[in-house]
mmCIF file of the N, C-alpha and C atoms, coordinates in Angstrom:
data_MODEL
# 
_entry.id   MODEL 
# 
loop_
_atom_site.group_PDB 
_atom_site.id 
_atom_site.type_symbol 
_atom_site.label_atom_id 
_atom_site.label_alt_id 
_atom_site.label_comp_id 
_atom_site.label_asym_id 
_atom_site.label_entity_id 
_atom_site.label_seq_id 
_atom_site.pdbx_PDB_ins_code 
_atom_site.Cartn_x 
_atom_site.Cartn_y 
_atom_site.Cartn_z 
_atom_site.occupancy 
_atom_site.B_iso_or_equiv 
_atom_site.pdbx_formal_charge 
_atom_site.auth_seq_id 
_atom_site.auth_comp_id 
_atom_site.auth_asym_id 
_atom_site.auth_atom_id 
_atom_site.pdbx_PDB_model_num 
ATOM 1   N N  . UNK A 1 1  ? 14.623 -191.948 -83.292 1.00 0.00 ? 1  UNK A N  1 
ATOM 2   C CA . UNK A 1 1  ? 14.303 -191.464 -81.951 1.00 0.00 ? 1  UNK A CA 1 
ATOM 3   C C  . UNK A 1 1  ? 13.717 -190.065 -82.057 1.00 0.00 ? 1  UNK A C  1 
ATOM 4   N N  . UNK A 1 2  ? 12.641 -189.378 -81.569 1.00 0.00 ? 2  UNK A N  1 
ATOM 5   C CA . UNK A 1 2  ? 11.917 -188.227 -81.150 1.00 0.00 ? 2  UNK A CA 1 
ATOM 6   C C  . UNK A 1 2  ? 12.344 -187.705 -80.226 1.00 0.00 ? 2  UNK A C  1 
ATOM 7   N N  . UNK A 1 3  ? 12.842 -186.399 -80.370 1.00 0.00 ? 3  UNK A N  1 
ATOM 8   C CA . UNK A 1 3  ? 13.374 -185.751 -79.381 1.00 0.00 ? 3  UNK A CA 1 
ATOM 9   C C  . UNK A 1 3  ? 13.092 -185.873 -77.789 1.00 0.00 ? 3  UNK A C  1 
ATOM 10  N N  . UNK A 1 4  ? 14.146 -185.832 -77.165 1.00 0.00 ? 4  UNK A N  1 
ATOM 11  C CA . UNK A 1 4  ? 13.909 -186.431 -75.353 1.00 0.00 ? 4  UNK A CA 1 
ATOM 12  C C  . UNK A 1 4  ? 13.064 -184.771 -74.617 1.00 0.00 ? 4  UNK A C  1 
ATOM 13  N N  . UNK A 1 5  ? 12.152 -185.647 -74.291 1.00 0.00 ? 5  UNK A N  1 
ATOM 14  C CA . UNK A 1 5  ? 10.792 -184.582 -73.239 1.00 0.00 ? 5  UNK A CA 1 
ATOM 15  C C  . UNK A 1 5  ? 11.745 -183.432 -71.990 1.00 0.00 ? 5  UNK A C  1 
ATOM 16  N N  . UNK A 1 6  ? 12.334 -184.533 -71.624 1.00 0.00 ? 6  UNK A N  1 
ATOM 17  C CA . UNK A 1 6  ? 12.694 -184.114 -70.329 1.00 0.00 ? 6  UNK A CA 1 
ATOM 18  C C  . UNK A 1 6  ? 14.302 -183.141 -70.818 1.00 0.00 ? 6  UNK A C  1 
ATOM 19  N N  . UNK A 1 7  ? 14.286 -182.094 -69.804 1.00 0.00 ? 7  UNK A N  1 
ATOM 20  C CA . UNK A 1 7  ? 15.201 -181.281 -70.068 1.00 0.00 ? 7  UNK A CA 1 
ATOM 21  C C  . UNK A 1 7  ? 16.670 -181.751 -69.940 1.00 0.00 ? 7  UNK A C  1 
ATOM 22  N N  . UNK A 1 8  ? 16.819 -182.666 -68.727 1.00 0.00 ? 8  UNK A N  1 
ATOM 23  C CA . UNK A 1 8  ? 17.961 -183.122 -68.744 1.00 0.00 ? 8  UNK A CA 1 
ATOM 24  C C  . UNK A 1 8  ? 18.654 -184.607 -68.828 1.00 0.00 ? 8  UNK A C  1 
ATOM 25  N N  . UNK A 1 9  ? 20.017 -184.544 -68.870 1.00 0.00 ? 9  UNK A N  1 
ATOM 26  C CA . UNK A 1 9  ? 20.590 -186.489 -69.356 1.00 0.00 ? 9  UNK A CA 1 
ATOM 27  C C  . UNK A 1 9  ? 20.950 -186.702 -67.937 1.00 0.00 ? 9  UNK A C  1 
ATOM 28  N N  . UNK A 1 10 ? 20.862 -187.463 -67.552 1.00 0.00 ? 10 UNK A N  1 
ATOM 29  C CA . UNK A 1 10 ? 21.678 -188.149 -66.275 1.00 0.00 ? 10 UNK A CA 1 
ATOM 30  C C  . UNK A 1 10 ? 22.811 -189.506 -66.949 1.00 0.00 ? 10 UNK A C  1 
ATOM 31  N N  . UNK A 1 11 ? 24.409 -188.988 -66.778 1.00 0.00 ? 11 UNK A N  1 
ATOM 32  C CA . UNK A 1 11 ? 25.397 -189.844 -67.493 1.00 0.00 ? 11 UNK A CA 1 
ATOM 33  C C  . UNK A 1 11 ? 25.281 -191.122 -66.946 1.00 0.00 ? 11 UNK A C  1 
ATOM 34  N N  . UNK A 1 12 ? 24.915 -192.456 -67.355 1.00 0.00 ? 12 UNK A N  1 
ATOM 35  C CA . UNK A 1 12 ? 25.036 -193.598 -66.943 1.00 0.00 ? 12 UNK A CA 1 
ATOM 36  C C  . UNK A 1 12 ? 26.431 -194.115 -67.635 1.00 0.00 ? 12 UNK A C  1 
ATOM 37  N N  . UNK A 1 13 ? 26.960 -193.608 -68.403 1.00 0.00 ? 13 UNK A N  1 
ATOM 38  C CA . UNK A 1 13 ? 28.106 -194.154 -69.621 1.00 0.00 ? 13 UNK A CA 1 
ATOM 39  C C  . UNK A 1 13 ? 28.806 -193.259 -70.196 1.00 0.00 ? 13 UNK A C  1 
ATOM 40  N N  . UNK A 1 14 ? 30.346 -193.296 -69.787 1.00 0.00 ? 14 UNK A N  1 
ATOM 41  C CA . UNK A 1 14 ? 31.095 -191.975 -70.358 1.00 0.00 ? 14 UNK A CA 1 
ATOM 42  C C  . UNK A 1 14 ? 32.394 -192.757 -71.582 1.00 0.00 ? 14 UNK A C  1 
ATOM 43  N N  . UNK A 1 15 ? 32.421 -194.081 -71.705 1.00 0.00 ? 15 UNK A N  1 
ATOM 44  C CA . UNK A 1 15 ? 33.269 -194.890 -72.299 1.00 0.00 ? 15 UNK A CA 1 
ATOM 45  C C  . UNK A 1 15 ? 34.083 -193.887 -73.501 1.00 0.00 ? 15 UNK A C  1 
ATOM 46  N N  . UNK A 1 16 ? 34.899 -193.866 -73.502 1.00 0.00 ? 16 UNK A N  1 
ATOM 47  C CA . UNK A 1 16 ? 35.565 -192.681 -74.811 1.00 0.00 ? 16 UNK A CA 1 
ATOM 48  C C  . UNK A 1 16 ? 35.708 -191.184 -74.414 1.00 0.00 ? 16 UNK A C  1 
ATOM 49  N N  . UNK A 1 17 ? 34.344 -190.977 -73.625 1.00 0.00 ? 17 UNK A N  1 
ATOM 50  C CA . UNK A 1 17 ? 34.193 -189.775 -73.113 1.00 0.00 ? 17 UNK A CA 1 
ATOM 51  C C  . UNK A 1 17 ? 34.665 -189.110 -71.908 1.00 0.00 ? 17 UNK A C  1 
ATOM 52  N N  . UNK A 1 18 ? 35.701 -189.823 -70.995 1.00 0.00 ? 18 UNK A N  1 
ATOM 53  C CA . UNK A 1 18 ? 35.901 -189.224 -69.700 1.00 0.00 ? 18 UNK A CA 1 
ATOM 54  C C  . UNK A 1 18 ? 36.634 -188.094 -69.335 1.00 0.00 ? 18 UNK A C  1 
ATOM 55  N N  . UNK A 1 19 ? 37.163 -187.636 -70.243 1.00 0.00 ? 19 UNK A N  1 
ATOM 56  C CA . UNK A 1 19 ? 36.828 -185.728 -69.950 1.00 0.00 ? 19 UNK A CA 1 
ATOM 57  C C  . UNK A 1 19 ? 36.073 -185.413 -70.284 1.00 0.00 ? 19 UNK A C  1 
ATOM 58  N N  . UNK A 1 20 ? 35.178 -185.565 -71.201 1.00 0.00 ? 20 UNK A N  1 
ATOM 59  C CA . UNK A 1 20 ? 33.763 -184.946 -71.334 1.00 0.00 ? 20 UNK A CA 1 
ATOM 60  C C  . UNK A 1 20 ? 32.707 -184.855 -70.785 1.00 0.00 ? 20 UNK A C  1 
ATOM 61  N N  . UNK A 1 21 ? 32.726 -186.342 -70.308 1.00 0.00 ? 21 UNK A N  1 
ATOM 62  C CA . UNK A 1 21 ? 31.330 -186.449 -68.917 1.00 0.00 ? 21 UNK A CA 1 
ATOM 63  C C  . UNK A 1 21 ? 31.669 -187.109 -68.044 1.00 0.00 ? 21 UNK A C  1 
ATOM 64  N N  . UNK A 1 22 ? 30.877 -186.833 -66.820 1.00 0.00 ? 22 UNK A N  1 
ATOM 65  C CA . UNK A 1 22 ? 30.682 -187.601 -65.250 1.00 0.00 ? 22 UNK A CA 1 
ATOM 66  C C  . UNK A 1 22 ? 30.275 -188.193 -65.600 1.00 0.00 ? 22 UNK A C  1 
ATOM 67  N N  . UNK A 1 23 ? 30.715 -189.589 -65.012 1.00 0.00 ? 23 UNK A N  1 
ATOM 68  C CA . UNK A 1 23 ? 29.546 -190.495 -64.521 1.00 0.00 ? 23 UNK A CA 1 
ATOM 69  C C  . UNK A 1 23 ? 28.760 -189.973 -63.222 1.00 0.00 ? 23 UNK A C  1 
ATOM 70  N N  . UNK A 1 24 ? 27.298 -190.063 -63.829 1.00 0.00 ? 24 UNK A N  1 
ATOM 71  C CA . UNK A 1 24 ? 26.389 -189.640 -62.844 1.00 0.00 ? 24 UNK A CA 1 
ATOM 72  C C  . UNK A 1 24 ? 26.187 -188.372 -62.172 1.00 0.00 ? 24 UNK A C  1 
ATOM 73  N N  . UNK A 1 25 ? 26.598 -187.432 -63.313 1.00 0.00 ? 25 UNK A N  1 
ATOM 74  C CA . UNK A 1 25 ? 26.129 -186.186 -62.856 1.00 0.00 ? 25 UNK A CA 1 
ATOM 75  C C  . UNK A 1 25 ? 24.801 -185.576 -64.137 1.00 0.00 ? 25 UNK A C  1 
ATOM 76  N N  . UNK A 1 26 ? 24.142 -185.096 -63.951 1.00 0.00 ? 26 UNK A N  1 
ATOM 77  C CA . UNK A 1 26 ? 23.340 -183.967 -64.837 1.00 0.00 ? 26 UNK A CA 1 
ATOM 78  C C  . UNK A 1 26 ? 23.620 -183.051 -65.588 1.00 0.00 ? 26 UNK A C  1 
ATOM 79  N N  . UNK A 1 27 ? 23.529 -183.549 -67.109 1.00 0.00 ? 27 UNK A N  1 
ATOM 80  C CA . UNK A 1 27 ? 23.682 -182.532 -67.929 1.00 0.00 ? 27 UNK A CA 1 
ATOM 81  C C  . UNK A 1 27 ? 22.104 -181.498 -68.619 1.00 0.00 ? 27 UNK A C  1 
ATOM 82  N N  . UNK A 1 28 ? 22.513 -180.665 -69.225 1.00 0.00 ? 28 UNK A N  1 
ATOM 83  C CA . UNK A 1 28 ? 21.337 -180.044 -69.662 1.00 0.00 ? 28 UNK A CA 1 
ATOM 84  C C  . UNK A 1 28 ? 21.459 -180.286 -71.638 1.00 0.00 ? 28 UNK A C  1 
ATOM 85  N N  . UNK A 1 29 ? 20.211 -180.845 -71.849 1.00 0.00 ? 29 UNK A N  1 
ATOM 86  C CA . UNK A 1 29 ? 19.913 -181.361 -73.493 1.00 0.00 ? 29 UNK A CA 1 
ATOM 87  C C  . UNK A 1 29 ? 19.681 -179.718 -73.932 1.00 0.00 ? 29 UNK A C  1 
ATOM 88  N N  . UNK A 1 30 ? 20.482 -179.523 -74.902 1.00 0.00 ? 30 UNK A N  1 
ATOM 89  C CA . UNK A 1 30 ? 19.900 -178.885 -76.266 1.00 0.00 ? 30 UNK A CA 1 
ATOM 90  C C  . UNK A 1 30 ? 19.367 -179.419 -77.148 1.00 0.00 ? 30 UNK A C  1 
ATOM 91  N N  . UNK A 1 31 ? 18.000 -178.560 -77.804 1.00 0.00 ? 31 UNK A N  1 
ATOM 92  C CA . UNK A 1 31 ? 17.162 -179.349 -78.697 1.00 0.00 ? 31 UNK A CA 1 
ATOM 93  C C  . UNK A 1 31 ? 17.833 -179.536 -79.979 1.00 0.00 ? 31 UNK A C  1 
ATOM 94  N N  . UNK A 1 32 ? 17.998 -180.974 -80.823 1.00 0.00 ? 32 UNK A N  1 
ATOM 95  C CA . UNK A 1 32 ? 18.382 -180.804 -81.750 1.00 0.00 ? 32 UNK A CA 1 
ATOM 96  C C  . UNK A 1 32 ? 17.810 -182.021 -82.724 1.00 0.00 ? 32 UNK A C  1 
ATOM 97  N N  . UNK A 1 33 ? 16.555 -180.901 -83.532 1.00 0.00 ? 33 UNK A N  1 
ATOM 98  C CA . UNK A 1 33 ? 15.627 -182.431 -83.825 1.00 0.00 ? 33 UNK A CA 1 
ATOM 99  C C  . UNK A 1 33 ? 16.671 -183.376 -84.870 1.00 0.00 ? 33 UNK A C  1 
ATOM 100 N N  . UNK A 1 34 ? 17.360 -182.856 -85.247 1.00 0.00 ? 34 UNK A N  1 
ATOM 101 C CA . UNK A 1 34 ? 18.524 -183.742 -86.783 1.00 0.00 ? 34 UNK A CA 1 
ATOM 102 C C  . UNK A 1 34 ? 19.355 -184.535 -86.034 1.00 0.00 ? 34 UNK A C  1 
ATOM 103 N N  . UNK A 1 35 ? 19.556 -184.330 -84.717 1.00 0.00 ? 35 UNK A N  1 
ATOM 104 C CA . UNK A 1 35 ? 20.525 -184.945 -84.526 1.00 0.00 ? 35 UNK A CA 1 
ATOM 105 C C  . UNK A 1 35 ? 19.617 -186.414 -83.356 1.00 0.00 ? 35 UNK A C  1 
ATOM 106 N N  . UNK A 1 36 ? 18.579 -186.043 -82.883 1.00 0.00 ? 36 UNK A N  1 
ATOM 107 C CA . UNK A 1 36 ? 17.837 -186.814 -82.380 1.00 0.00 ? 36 UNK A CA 1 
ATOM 108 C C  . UNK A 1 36 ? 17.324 -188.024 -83.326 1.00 0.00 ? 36 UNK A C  1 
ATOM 109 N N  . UNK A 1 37 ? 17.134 -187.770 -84.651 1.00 0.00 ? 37 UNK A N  1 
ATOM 110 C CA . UNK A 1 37 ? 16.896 -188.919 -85.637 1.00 0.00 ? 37 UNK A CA 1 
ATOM 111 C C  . UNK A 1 37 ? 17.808 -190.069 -85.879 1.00 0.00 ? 37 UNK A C  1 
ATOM 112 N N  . UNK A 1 38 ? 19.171 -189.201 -85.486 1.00 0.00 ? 38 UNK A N  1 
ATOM 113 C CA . UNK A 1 38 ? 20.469 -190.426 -85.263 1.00 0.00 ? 38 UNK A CA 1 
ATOM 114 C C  . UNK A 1 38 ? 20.678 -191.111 -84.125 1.00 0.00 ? 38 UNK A C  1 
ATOM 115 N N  . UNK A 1 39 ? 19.567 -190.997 -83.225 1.00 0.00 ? 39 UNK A N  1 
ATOM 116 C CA . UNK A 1 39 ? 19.743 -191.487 -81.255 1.00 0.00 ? 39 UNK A CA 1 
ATOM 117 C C  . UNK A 1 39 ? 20.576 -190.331 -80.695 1.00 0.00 ? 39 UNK A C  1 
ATOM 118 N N  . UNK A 1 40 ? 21.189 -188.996 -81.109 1.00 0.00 ? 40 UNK A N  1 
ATOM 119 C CA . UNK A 1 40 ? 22.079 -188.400 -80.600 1.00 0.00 ? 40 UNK A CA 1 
ATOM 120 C C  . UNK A 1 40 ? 21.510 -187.509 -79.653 1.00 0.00 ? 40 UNK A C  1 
ATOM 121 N N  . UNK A 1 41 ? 21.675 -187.231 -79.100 1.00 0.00 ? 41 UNK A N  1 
ATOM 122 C CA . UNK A 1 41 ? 21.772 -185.821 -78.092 1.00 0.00 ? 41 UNK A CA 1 
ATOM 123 C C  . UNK A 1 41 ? 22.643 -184.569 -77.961 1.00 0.00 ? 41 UNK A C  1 
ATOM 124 N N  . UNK A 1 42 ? 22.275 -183.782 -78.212 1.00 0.00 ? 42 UNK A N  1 
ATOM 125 C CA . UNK A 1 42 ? 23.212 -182.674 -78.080 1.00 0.00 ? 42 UNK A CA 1 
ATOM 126 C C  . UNK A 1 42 ? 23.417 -182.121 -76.239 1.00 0.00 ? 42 UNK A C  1 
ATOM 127 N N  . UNK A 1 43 ? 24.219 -181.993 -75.814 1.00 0.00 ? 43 UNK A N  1 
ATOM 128 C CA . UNK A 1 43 ? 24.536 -182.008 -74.198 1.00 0.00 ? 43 UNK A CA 1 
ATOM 129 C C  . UNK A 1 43 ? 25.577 -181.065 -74.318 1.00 0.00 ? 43 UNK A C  1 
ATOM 130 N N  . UNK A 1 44 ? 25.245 -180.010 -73.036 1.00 0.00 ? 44 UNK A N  1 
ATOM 131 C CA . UNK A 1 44 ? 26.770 -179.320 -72.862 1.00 0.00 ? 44 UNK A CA 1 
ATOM 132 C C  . UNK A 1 44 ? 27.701 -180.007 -71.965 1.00 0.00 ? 44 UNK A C  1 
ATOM 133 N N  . UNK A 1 45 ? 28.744 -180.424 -72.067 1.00 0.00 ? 45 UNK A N  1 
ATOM 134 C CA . UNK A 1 45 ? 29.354 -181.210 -71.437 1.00 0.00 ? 45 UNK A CA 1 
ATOM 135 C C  . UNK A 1 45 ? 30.542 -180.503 -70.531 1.00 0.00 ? 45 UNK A C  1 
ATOM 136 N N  . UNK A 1 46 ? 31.421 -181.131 -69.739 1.00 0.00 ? 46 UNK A N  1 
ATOM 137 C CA . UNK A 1 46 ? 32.204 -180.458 -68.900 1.00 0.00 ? 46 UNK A CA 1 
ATOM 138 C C  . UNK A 1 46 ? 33.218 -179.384 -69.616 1.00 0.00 ? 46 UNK A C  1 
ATOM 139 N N  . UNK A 1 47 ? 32.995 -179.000 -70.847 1.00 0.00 ? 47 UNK A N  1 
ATOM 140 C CA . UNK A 1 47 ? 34.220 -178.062 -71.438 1.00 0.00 ? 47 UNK A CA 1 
ATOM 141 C C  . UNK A 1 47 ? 33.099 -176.681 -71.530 1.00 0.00 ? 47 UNK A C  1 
ATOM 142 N N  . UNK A 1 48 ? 31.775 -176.994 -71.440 1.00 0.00 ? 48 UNK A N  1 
ATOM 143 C CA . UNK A 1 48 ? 30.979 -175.530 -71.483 1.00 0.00 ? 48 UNK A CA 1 
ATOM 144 C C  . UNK A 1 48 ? 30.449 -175.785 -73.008 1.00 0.00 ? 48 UNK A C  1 
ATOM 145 N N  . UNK A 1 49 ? 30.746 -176.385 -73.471 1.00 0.00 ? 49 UNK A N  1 
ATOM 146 C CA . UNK A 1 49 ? 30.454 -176.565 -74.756 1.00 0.00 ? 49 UNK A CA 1 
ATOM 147 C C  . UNK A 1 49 ? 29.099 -177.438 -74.756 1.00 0.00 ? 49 UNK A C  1 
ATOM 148 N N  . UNK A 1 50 ? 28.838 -177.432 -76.177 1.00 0.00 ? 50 UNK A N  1 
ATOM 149 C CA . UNK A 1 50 ? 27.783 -178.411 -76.361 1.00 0.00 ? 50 UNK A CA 1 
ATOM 150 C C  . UNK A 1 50 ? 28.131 -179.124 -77.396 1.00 0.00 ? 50 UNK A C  1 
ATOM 151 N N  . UNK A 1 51 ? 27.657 -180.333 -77.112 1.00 0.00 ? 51 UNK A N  1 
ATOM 152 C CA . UNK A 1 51 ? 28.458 -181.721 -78.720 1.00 0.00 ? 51 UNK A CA 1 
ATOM 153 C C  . UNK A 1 51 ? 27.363 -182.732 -78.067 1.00 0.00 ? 51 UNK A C  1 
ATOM 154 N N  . UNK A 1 52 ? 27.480 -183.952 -79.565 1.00 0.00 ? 52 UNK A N  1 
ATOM 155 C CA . UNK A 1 52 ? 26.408 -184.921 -79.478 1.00 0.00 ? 52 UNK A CA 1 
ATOM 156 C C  . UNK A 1 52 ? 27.388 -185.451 -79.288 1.00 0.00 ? 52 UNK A C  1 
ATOM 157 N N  . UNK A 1 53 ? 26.480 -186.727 -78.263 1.00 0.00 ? 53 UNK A N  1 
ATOM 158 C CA . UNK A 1 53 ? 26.243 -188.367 -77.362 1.00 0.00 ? 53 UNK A CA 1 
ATOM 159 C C  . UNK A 1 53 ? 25.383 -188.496 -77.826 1.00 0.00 ? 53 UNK A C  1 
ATOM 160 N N  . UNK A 1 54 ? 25.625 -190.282 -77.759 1.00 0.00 ? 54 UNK A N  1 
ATOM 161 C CA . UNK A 1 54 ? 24.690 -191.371 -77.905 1.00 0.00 ? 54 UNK A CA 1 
ATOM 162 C C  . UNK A 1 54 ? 23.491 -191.300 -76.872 1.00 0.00 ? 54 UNK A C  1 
ATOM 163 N N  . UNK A 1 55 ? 22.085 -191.473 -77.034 1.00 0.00 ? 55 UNK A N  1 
ATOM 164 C CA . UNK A 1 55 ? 21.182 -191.019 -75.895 1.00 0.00 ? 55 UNK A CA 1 
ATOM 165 C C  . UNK A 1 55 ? 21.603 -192.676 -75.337 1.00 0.00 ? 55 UNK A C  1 
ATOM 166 N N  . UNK A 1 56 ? 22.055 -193.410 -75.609 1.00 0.00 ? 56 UNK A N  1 
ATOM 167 C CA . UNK A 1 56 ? 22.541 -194.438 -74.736 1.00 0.00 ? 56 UNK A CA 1 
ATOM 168 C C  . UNK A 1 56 ? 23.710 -194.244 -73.689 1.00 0.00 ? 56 UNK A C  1 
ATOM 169 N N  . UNK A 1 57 ? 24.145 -193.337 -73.342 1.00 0.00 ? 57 UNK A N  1 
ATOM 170 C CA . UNK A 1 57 ? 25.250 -193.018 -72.687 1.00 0.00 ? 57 UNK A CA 1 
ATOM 171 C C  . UNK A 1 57 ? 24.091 -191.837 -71.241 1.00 0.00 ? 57 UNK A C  1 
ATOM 172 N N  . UNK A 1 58 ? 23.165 -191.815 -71.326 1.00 0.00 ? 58 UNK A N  1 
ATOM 173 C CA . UNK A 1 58 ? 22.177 -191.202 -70.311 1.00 0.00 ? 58 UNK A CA 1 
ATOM 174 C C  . UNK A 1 58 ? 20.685 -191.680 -70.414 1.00 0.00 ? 58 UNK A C  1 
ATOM 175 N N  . UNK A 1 59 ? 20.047 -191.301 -69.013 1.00 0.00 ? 59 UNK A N  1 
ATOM 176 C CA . UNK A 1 59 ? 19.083 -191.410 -68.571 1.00 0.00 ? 59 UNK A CA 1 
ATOM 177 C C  . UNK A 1 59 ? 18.687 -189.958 -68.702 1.00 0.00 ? 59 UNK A C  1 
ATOM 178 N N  . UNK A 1 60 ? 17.125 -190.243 -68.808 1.00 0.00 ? 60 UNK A N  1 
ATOM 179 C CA . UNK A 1 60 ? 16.484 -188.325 -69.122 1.00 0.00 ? 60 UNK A CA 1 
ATOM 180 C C  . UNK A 1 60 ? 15.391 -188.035 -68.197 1.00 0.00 ? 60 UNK A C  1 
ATOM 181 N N  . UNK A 1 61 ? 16.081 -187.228 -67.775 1.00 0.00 ? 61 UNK A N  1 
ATOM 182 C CA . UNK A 1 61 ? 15.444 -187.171 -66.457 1.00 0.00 ? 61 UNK A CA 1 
ATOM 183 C C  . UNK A 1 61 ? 15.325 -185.125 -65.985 1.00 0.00 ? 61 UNK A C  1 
ATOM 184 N N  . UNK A 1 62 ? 13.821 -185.268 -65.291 1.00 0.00 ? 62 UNK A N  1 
ATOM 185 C CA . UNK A 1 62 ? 13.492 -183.714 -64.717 1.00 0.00 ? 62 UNK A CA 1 
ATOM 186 C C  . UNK A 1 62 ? 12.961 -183.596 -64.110 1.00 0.00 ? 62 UNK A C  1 
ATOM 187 N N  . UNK A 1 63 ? 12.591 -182.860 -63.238 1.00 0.00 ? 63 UNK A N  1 
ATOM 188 C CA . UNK A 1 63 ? 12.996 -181.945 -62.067 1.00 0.00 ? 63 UNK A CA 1 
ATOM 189 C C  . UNK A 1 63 ? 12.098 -180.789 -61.398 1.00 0.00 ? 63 UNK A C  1 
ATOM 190 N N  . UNK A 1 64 ? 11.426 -180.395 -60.636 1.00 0.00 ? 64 UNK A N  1 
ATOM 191 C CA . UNK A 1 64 ? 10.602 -179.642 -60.102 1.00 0.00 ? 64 UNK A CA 1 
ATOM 192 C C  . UNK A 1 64 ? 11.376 -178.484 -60.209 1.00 0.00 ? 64 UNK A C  1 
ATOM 193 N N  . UNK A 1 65 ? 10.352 -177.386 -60.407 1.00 0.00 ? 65 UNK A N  1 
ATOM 194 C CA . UNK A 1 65 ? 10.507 -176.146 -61.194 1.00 0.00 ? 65 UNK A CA 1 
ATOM 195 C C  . UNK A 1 65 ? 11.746 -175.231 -60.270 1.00 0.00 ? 65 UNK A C  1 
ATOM 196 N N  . UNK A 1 66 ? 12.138 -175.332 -58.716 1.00 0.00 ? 66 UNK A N  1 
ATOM 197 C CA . UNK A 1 66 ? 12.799 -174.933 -58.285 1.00 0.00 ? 66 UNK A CA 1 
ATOM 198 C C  . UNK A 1 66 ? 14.146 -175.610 -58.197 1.00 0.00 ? 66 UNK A C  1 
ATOM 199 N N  . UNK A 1 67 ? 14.392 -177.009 -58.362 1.00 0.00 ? 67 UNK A N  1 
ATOM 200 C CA . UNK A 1 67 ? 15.734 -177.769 -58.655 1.00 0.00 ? 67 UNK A CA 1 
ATOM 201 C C  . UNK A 1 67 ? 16.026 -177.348 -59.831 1.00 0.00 ? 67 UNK A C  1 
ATOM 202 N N  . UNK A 1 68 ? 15.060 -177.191 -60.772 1.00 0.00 ? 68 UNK A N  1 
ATOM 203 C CA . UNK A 1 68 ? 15.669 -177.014 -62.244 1.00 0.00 ? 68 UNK A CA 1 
ATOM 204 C C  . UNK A 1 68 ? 16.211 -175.554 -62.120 1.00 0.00 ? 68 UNK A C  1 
ATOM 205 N N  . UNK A 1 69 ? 15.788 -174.773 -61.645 1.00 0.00 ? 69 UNK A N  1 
ATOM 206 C CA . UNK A 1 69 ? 16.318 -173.334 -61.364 1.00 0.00 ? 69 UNK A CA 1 
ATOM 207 C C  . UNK A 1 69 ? 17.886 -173.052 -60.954 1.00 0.00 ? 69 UNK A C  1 
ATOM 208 N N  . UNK A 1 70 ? 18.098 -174.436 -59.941 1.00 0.00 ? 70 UNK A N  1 
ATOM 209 C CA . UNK A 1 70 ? 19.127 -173.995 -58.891 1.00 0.00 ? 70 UNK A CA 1 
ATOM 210 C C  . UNK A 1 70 ? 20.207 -174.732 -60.232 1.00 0.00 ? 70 UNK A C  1 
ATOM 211 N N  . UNK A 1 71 ? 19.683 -176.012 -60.566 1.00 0.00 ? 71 UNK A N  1 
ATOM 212 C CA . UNK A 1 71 ? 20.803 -176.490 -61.552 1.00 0.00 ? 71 UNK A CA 1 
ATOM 213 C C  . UNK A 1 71 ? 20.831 -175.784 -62.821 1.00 0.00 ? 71 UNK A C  1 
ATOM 214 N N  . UNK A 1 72 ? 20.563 -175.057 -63.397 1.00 0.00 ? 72 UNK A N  1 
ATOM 215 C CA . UNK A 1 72 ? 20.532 -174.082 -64.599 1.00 0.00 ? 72 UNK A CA 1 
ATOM 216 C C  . UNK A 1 72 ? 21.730 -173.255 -64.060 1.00 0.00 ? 72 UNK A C  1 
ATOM 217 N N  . UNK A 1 73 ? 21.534 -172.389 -62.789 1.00 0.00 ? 73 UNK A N  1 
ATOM 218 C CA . UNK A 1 73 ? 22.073 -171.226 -61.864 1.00 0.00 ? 73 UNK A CA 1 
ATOM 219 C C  . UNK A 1 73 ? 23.624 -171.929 -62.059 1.00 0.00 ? 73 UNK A C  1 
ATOM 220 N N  . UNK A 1 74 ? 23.520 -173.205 -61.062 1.00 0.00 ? 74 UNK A N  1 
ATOM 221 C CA . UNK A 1 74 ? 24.908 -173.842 -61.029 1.00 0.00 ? 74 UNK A CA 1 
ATOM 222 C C  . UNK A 1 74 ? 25.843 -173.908 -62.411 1.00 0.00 ? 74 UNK A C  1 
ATOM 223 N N  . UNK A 1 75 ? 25.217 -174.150 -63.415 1.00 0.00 ? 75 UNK A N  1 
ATOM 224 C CA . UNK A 1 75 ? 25.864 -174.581 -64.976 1.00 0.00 ? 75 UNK A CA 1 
ATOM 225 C C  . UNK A 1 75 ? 25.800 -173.087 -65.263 1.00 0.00 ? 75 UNK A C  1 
ATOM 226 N N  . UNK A 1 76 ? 25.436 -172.124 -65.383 1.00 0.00 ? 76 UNK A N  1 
ATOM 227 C CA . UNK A 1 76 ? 25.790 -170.545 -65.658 1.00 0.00 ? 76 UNK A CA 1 
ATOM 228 C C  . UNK A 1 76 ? 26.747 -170.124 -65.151 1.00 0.00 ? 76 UNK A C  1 
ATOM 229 N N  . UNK A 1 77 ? 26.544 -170.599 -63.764 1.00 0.00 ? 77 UNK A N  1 
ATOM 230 C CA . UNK A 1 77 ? 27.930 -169.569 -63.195 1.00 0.00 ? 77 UNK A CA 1 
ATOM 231 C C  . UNK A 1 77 ? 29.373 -170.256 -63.425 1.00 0.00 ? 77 UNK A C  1 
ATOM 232 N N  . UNK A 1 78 ? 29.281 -171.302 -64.272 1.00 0.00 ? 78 UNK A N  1 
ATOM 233 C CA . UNK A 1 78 ? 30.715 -172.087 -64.598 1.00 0.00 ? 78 UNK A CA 1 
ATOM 234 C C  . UNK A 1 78 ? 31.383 -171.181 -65.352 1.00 0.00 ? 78 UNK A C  1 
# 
């Protein structure tokens, strides 16, 4: 897999993961081309942290230049 375009995952699948992710909320991808060769994604997830998922566990999806602003804003001020 080639690294995902779009800045962010939308969780379709948290199986194993449900303190770690919503279903169906927006996370923000960190680039991580080594780990993208394995299908992985690097995502900060609900602990503030960042760790790899399966890019099967999201949809990748983005955002007009002022939503992406407000959701960046929102995930900072956590």
């Amino acid at each position: 897999m080639k690294q995902p375009t779009k800045p962010f995952a939308l969780c379709i699948e948290n199986g194993g993961n449900q303190a770690s992710l919503i279903l169906g909320k927006v996370y923000r991808i960190l680039l991580d081309a080594r780990a993208a060769k394995d299908d992985l994604v690097r995502i900060v997830d609900e602990s503030g942290e960042d760790y790899l998922f399966h890019k099967d566990q999201f949809v990748f999806v983005d955002f007009p230049a002022a939503i992406k602003r407000k959701i960046l804003a929102i995930q900072n001020a956590r």
